[in-house]
N, C-alpha and C positions, 0 to 999 in steps of 0.2 A: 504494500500500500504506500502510494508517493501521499506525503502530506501535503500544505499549502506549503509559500515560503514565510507567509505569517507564524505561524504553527514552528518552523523550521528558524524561527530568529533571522531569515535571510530577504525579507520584505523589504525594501526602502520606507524611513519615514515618512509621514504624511503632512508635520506641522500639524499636526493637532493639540502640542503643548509648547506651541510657541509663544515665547514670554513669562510660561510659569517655572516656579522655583518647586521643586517637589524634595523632600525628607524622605529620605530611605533609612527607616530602622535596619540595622542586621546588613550593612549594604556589602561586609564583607562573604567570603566564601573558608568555610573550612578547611584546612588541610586535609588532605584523602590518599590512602594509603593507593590509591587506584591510576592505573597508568595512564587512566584519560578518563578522568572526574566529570562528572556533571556539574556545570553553573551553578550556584543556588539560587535561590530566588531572590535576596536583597540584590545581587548582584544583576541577575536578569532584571528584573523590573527598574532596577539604574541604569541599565546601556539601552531599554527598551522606552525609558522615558528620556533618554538623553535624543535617542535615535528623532523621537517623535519633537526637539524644539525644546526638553526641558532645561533648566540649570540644575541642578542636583548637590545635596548637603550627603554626603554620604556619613550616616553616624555606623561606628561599631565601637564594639572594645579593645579589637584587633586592629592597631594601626597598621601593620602591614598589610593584611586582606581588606581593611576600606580603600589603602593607598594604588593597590592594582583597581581595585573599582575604578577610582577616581579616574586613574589611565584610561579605564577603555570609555567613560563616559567622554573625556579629554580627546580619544580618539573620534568618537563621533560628530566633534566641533562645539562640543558642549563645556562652559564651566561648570567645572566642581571641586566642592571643598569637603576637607574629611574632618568629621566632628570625632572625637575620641570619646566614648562612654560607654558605660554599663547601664544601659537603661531599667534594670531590675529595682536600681535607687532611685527613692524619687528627686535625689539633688541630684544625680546625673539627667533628669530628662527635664527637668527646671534649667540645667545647662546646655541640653541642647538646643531647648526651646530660645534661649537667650541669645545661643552661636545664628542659629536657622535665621534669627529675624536680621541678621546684620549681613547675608550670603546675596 
């Protein structure tokens, strides 16, 4: 079965989040012991709204894995900024809410 290239991540954007700033909790990806890992989803949904026109705050508590986020949102011509938190505190998401509004 061929999928779409929506479905397949390989769509061209549309501009339908052009101009918006969007928050990706979790925008990093975990380490994987696998020789060809799957995206996770903060990560997808960052290059997927980078792709479509967004600016993107990429938060994790993993500054490395939001920092490749950041790259490939960067790749798609998009800014983005890596917020560092643990959002299980509620003063980490008081701070990222305070980084997000100044992105």
């Amino acid at each position: 079965m061929t999928l779409p290239d929506e479905a397949e991540g390989a769509a061209p954007g549309r501009g339908r989040l052009n101009g918006r700033r969007v928050l990706v909790v979790g925008a990093g990806t975990r380490p994987s012991p696998e020789p060809d890992p799957p995206i996770g989803n903060g990560r997808a949904i960052s290059v997927l709204a980078a792709r479509e026109g967004a600016a993107l705050a990429c938060a994790d508590r993993d500054a490395g894995a939001a920092d490749v986020t950041a790259a490939l949102v960067r790749a798609e011509g998009q800014h983005a900024a890596v917020v560092l938190a643990d959002v299980a505190s509620a003063e980490a998401c008081a701070s990222v809410l305070a980084e997000f509004s100044v992105v």
